[in-house]
py3Dmol code that shows the C-alpha trace and the ligand (Angstrom):
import py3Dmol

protein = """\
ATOM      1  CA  UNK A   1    -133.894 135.503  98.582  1.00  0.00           C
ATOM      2  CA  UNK A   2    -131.729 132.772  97.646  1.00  0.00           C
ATOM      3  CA  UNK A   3    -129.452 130.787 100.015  1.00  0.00           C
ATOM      4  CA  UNK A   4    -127.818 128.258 102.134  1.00  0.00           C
ATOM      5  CA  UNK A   5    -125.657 127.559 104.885  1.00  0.00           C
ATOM      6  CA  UNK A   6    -124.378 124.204 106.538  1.00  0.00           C
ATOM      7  CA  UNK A   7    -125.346 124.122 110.354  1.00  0.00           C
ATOM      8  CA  UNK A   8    -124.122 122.457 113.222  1.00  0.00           C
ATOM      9  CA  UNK A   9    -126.771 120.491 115.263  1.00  0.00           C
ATOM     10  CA  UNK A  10    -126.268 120.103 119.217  1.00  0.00           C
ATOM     11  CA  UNK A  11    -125.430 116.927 119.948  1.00  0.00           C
ATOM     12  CA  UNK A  12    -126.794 115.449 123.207  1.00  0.00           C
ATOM     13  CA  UNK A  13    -125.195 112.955 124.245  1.00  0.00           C
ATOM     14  CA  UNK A  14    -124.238 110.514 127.207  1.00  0.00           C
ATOM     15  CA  UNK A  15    -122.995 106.903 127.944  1.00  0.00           C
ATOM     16  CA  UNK A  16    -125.500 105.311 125.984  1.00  0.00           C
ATOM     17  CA  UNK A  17    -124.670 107.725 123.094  1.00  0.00           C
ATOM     18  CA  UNK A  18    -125.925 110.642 120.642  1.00  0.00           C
ATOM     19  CA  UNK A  19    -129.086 112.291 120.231  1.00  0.00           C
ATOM     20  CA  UNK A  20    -129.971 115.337 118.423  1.00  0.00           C
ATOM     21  CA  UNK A  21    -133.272 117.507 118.186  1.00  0.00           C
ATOM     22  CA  UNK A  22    -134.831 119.286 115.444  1.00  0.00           C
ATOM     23  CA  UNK A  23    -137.592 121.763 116.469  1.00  0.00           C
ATOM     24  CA  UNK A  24    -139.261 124.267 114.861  1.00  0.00           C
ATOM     25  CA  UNK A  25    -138.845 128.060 115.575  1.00  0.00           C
ATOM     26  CA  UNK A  26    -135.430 126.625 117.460  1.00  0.00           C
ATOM     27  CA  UNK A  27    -133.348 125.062 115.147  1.00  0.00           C
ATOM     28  CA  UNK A  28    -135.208 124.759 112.109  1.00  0.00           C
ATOM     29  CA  UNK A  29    -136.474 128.149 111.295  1.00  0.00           C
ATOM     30  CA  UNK A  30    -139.370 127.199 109.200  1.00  0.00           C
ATOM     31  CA  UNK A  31    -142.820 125.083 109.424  1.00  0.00           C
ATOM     32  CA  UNK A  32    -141.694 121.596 108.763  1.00  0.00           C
ATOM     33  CA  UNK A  33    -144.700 120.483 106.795  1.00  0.00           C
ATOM     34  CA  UNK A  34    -143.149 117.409 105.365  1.00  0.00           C
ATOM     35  CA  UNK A  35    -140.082 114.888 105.640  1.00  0.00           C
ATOM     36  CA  UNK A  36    -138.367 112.461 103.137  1.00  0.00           C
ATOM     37  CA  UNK A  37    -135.717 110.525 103.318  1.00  0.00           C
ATOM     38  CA  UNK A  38    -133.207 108.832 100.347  1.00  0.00           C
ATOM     39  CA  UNK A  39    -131.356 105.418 100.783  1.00  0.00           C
ATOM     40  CA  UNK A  40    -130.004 102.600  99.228  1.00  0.00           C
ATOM     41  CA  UNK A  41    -128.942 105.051  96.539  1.00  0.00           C
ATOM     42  CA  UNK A  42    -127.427 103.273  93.754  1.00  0.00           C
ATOM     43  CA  UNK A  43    -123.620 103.452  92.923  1.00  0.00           C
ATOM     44  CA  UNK A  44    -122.962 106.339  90.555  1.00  0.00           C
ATOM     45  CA  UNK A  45    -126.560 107.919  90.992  1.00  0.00           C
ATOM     46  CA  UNK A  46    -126.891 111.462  90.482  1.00  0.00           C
ATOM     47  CA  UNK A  47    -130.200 113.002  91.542  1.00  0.00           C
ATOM     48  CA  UNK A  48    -132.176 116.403  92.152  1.00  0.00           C
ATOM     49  CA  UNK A  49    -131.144 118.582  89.003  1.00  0.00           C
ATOM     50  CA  UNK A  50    -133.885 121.047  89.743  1.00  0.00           C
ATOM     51  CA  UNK A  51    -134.282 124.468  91.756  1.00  0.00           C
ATOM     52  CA  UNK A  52    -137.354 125.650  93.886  1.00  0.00           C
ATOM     53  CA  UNK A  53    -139.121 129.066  93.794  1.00  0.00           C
ATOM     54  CA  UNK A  54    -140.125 128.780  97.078  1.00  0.00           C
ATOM     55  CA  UNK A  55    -139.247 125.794  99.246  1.00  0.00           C
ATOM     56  CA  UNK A  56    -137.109 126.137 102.406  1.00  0.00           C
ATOM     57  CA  UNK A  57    -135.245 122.816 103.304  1.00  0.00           C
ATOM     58  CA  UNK A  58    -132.828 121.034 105.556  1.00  0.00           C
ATOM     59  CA  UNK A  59    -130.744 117.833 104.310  1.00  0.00           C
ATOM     60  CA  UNK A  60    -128.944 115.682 106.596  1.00  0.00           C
ATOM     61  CA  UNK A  61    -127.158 112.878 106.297  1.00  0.00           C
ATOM     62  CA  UNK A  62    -127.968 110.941 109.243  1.00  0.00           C
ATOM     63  CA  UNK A  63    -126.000 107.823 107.922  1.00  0.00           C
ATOM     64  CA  UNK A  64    -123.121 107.535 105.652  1.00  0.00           C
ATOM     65  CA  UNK A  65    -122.303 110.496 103.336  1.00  0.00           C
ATOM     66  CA  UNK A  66    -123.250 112.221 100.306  1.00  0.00           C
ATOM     67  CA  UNK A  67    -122.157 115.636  97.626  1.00  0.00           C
ATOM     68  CA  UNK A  68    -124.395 118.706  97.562  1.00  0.00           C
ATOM     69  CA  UNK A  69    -123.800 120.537  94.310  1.00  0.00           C
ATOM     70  CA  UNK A  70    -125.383 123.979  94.605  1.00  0.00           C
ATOM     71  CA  UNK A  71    -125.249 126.527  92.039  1.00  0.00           C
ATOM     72  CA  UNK A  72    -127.187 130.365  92.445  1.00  0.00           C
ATOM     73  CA  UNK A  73    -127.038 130.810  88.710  1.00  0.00           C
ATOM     74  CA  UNK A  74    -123.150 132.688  89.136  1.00  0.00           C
ATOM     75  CA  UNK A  75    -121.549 129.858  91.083  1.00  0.00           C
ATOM     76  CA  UNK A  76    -121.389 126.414  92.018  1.00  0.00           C
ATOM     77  CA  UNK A  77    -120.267 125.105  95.197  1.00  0.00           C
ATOM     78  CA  UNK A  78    -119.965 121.625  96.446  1.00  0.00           C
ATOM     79  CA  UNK A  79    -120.486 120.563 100.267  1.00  0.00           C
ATOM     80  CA  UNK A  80    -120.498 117.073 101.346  1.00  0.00           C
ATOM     81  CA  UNK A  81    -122.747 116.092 104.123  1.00  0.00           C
ATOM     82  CA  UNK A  82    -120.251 113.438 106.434  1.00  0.00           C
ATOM     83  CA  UNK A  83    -121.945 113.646 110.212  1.00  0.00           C
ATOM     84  CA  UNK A  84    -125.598 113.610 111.374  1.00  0.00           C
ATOM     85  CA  UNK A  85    -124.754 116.990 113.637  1.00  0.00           C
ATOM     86  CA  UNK A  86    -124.601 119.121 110.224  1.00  0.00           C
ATOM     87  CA  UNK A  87    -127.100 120.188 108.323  1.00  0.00           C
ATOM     88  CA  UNK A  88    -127.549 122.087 105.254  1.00  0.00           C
ATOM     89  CA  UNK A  89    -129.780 124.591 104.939  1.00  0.00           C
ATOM     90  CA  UNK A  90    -131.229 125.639 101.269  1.00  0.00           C
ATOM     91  CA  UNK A  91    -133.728 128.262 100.623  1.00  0.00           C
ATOM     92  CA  UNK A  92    -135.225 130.137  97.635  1.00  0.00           C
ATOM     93  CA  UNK A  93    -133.518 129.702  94.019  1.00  0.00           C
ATOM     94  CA  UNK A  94    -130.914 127.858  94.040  1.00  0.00           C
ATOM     95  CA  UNK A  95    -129.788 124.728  91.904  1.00  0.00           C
ATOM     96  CA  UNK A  96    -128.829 121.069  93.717  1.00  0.00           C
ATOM     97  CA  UNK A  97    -127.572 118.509  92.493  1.00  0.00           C
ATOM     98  CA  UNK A  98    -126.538 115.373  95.075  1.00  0.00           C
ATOM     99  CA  UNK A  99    -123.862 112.645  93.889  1.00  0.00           C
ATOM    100  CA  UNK A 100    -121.136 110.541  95.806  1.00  0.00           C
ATOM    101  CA  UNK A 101    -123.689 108.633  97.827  1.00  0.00           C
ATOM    102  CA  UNK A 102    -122.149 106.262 100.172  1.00  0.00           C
ATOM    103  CA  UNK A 103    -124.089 102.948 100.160  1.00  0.00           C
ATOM    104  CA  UNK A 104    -125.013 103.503 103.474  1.00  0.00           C
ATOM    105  CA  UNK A 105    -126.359 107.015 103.043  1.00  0.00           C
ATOM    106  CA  UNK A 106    -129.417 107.538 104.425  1.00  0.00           C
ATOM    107  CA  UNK A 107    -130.087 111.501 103.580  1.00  0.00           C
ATOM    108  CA  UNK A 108    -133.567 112.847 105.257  1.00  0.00           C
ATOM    109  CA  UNK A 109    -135.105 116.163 104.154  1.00  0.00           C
ATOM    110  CA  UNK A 110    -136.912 118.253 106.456  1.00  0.00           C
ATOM    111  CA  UNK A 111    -139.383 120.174 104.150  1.00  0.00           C
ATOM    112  CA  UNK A 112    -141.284 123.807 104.702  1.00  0.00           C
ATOM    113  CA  UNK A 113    -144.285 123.243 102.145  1.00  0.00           C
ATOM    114  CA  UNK A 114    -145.772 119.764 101.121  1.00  0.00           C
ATOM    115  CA  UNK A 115    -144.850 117.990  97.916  1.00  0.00           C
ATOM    116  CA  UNK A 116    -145.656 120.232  94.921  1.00  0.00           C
ATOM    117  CA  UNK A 117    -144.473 119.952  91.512  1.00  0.00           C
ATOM    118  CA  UNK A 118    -145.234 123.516  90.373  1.00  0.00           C
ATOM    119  CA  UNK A 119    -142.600 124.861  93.150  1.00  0.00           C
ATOM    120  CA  UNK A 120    -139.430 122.628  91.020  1.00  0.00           C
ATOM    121  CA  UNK A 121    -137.835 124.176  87.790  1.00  0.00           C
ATOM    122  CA  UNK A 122    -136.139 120.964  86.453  1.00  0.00           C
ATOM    123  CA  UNK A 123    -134.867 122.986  83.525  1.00  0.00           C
ATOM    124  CA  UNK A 124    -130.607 124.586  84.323  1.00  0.00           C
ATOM    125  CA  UNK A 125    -131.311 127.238  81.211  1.00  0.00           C
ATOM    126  CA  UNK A 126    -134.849 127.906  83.014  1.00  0.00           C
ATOM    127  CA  UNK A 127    -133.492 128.304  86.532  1.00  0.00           C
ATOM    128  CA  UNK A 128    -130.669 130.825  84.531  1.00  0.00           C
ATOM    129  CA  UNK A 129    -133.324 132.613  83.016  1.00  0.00           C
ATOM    130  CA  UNK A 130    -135.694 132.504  86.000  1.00  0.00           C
ATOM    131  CA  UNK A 131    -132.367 133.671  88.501  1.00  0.00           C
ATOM    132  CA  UNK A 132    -131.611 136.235  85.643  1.00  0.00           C
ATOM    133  CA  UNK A 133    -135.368 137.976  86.006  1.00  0.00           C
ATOM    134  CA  UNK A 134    -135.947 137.760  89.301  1.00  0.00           C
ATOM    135  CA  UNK A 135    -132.407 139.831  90.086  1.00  0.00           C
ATOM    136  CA  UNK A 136    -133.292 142.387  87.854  1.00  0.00           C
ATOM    137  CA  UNK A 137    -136.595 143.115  89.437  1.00  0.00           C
ATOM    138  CA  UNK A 138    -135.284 143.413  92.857  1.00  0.00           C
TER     139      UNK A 138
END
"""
ligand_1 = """\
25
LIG
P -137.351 113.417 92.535
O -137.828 114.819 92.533
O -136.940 112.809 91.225
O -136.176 113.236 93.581
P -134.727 113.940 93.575
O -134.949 115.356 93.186
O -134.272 113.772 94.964
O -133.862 113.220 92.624
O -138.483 112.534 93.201
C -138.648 111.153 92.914
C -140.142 110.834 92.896
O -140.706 111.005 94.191
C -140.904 111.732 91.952
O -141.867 110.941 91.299
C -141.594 112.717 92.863
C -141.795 111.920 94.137
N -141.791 112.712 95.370
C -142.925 112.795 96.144
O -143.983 112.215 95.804
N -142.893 113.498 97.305
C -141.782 114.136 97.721
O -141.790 114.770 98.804
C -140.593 114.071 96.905
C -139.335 114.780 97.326
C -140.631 113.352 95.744
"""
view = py3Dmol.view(width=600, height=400)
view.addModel(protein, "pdb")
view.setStyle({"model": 0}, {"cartoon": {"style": "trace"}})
view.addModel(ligand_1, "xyz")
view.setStyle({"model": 1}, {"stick": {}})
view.zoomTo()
view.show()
């Protein structure tokens, strides 16, 4: 199954100002087995251009802002990530692309397997092909 959503964080906050939690099996509904984090993202830089078969992830942008570009293989959306209470949710085959990185962006990844290069099709005609076979078998 291949999806995502943008979700809205609670925000705790008081006089001395905001706080939000991330907890598995609450508001992350997946083992986080691994986080990563992007900054000082160059003017103009593009990144991600792949897909994963199996990876379940949440991006937020904690600081500053940045462009999700996420395609299932029949259409492409774009979502930009503005506030540290939203987070975007990604699972199963679809295509991202991130752009329009604000120099301060600071975009962290909360991850549901560890690093593994056999779970990323860098390849758009693969992912078509890959989207293509995997619809017509279920
Ligand atoms: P890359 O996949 O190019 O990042 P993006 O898709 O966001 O543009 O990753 C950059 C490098 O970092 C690449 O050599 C793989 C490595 N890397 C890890 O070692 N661990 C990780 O968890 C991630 C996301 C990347």
């Amino acid at each position: 199954m291949a999806s995502y959503k943008l979700v809205n964080f609670k925000t705790l906050g008081d006089e001395r100002g905001s706080l939000i939690a991330i907890e598995q099996g609450y508001n992350a509904p997946f083992e986080i087995k691994r986080v990563y984090y992007i900054f000082d993202t160059k003017e103009g830089v593009e990144r991600g251009f792949h897909a994963h078969i199996n990876l379940k992830q949440i991006a937020i942008a904690v600081k500053g802002s940045c462009t999700f570009v996420l395609d299932n293989g029949t259409k492409r959306e774009e979502i930009k990530l503005t506030n540290p209470n939203q987070g975007l949710f990604i699972e199963g085959l679809i295509w991202r692309e991130m752009k329009n990185f604000s120099f301060d962006c600071v975009l962290i990844v909360l991850a549901s397997e560890h690093y593994n290069e056999s779970d990323y099709i860098r390849d758009y005609n693969k992912f078509l092909e890959v989207v293509k076979n995997v619809s017509c078998i279920s």
